[in-house]
C-alpha positions in Angstrom: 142.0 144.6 98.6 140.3 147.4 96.7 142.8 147.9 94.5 142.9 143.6 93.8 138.8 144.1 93.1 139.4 146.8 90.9 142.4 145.1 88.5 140.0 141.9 88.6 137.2 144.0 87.2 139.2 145.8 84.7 140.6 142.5 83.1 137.0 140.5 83.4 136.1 141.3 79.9 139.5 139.9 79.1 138.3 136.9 80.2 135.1 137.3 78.4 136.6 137.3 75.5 139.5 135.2 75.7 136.6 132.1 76.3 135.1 133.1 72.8 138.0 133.6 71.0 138.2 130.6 69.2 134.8 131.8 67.3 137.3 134.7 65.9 139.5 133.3 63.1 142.4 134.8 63.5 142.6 135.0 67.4 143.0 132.3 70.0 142.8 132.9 74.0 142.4 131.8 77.1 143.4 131.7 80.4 143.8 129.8 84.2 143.1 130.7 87.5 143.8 128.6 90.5 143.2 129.6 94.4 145.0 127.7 97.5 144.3 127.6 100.9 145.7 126.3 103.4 145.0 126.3 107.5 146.7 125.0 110.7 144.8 125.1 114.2 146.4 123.7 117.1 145.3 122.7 120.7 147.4 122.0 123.8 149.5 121.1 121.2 152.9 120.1 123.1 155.3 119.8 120.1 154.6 124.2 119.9 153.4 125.9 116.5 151.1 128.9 115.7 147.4 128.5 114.2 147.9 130.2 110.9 145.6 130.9 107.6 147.0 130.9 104.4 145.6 132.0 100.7 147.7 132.2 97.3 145.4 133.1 94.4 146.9 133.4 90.5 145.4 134.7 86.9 146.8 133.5 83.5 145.4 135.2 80.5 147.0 135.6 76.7 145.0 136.1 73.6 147.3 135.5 70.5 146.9 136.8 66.6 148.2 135.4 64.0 147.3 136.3 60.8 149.9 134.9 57.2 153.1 136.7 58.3 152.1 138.5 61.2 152.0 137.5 65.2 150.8 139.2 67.8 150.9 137.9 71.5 149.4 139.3 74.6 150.3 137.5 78.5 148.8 138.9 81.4 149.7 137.6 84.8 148.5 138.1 88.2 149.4 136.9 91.8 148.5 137.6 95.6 148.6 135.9 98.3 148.3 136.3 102.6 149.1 134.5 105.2 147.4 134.8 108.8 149.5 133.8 111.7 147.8 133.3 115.1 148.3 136.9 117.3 149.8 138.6 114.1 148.1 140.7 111.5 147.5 139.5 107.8 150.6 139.9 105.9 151.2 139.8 101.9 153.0 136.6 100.7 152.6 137.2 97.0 152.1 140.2 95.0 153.2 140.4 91.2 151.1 141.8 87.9 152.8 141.6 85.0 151.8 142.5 81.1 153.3 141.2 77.8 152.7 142.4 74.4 154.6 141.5 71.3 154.1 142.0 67.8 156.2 139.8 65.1 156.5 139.9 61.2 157.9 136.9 59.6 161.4 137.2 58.3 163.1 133.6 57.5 162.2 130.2 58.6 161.4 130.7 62.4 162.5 134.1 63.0 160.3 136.9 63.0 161.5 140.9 63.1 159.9 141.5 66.9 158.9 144.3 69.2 157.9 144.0 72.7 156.7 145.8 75.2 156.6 145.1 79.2 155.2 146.3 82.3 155.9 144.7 85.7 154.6 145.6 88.9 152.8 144.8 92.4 149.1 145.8 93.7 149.6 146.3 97.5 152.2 148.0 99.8 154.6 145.8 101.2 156.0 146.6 105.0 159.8 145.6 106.5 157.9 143.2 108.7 157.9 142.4 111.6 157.9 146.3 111.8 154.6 147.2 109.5 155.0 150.6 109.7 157.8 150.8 107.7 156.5 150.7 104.0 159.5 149.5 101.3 157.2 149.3 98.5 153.4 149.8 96.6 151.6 149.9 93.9 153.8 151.4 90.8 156.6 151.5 93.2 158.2 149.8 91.8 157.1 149.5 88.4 159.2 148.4 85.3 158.2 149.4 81.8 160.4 147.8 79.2 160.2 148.9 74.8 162.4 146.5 72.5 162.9 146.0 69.3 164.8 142.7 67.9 164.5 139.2 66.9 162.0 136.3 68.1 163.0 133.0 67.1 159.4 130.7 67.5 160.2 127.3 66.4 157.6 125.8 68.2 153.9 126.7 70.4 156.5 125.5 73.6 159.6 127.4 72.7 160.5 131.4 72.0 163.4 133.0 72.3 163.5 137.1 71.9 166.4 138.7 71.6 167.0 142.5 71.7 169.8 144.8 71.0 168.0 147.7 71.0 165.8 148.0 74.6 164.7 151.0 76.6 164.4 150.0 80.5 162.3 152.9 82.8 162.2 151.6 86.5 159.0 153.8 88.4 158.5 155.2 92.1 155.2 156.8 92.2 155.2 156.9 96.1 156.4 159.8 97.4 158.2 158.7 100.6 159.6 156.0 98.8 161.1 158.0 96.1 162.7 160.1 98.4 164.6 157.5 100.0 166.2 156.6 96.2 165.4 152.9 96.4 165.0 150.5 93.4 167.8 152.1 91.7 165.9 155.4 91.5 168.1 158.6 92.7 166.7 159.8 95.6 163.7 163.0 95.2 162.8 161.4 91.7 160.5 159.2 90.5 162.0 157.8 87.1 165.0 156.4 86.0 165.8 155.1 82.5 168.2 152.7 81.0 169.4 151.4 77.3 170.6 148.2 76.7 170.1 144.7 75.0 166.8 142.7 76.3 167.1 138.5 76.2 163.3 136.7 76.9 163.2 133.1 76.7 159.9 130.9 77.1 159.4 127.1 77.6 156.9 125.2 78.3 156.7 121.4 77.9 154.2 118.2 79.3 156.5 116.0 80.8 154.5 113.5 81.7 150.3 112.7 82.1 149.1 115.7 84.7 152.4 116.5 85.1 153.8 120.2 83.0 156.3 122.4 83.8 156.7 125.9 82.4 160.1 128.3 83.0 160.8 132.2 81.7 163.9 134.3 82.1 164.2 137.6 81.4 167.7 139.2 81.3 169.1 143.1 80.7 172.3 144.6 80.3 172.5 148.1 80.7 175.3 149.2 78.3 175.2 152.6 79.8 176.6 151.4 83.0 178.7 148.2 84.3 177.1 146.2 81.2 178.5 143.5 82.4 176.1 143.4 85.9 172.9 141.9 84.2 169.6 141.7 85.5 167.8 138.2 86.3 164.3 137.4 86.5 163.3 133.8 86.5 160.4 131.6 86.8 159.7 128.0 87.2 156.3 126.4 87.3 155.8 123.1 88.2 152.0 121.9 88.0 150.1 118.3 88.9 147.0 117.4 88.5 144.6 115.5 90.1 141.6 114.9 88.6 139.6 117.8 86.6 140.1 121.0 89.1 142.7 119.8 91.9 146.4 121.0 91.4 149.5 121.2 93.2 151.5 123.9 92.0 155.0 124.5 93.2 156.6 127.9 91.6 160.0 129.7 92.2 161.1 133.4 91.3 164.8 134.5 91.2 166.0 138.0 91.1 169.0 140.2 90.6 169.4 143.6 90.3 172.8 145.2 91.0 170.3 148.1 91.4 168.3 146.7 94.1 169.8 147.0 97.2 169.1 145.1 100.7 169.8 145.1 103.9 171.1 141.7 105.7 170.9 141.4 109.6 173.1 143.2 110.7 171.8 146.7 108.6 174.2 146.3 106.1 173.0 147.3 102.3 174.3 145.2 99.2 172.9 143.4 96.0 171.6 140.3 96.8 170.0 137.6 94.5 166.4 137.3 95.8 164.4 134.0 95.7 161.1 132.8 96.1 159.4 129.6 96.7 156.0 128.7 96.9 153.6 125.6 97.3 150.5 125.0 97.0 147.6 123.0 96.8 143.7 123.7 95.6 141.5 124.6 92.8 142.0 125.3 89.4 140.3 126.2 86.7 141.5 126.4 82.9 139.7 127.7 79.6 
C-alpha cells in the first residue's frame, strides 16, 4: 500500500498539470480515474457462498505535444485492485503500471519517423495463492523496458500504428530470491536479460454508440535473436458505459504470451501458456 501512496504522489503533479494543459499552446492532457467496489454479505444463506469485499481502482494520464512537424506523446497507466473473501486474507486482483513515451517527426502524409520508449511493471508482490508464502513476483520483478526506433502511421486522433524493426527488449528481476529461481525468462542468479528484435504497437479507440466506447492495444515482439518466429502478445480491450455524469461499468480483458514465461498447470507441470484476464466492474469515474 505504501508503495501505491507513494506512485500516486509522484504522478499528482502530473495530474496538476495535465488539467491546465490546454492553457499551454502546444500541449494537451488529461486523464481518468475510476474506483469499483463491490460487496457480498450473506446470512443463513442456504444456497452457500462466502461474504467477500472487493476494490478495483485505475489511473489514465497522457499529455500530448505537437508542435508543425513534431509529436510527442506521453500515456501513463495505473491499476490495483483486492478482493476480501470471508476467513481469507486480502489478496491482489489487479496490479499493472505501465509508461509510454513517443516522439515523432513528420515524414509523408500520415507517417511520422518514430521512437518509443516503454516501461511495464507491477507495484506489489504477488503470492502462488492459496499458499501466500510463496512469492512469484514484485515490484520491478518483473519489469520490461522496451527502446524502438521505426515508423508511426497516425491517420487519425483514434488510430496509430507503430512499427519497429529496430527494438531493444530488457526484461528485469530486482528481487533477489526471485532471480535466483530464473523466472520471467531471466537465467537463473541474474537480474537482466536483453533481447533485439522488431516491435508492432497498434492503438484504437472509437465511440460506438452514446455512453458507449471501446478502446483495444496490442503490443507484439519478435526476438530475431532466438525462435523469431515465437512472438510475444499483449492485448487489451476496454469496453466502457456510462450512466449519467460519474457512474461506469467497465468491462476490460488482458491477453499474454510469452514463450519466455513459463507456468505451472495442476499437476506441477511448467510450459508457455497464454494468460488471460477478465475484469468487471461497476462505480465511479471521473474524467478531465
Amino acid at each position: 500500500m505504501k508503495r501505491i501512496i507513494l506512485i500516486i504522489f509522484v504522478f499528482t503533479p502530473v495530474l496538476i498539470y495535465a488539467q491546465k494543459a490546454d492553457s499551454i499552446k502546444y500541449w494537451k492532457g488529461g486523464g481518468m480515474g475510476s474506483l469499483m467496489f463491490s460487496q457480498l454479505s450473506l446470512t443463513n444463506w442456504a444456497a452457500g457462498g462466502e461474504n467477500s469485499v472487493a476494490f478495483n481502482s485505475f489511473f489514465n494520464l497522457y499529455a500530448n505535444y505537437k508542435k508543425e512537424k513534431r509529436t510527442w506523446d506521453n500515456t501513463f497507466d495505473l491499476a490495483y485492485g483486492i478482493v476480501k473473501q470471508n476467513g481469507i486474507a486480502a489478496r491482489k486482483a489487479d496490479d499493472r503500471l505501465e509508461l509510454n513515451s513517443k516522439f515523432g517527426q513528420y515524414a509523408f502524409k500520415h507517417w511520422y519517423y518514430s521512437g518509443l520508449l516503454q516501461i511495464k511493471s507491477q507495484m506489489a508482490p504477488g503470492f502462488k495463492y492459496p499458499n501466500d508464502s510463496i512469492r512469484i513476483s514484485n515490484l520491478f520483478a518483473p519489469a520490461y523496458l522496451s527502446i524502438a526506433l521505426g515508423m508511426d502511421f497516425k491517420p487519425s486522433s483514434n488510430f496509430t500504428l507503430f512499427i519497429s524493426p529496430l527494438t531493444g527488449k530488457s526484461t528485469f528481476v530486482f528481487d533477489t530470491f526471485l532471480s535466483n529461481q530464473g523466472v520471467f525468462g531471466v537465467v537463473a542468479g541474474k537480474k537482466f536479460r536483453g533481447e533485439f528484435g522488431g516491435f508492432v504497437k497498434m492503438m484504437f479507440k472509437k465511440e460506438l454508440m452514446k455512453n458507449l466506447s471501446f478502446q483495444t492495444k496490442v503490443d507484439l515482439f519478435s526476438n530475431y535473436l532466438k525462435e523469431p518466429e515465437a512472438i510475444d502478445v499483449n492485448w487489451e480491450t476496454l469496453f466502457g458505459l456510462k450512466f449519467g455524469k460519474y457512474i461506469t461499468a467497465n468491462l476490460s480483458t488482458l491477453l499474454i504470451y510469452d514463450k519466455d514465461i513459463m507456468i505451472k498447470n495442476e499437476q506441477g507441470v511448467e510450459s508457455d501458456r497464454v494468460q488471460l484476464k477478465e475484469l468487471f466492474g461497476l462505480g465511479f469515474s471521473y474524467k478531465f
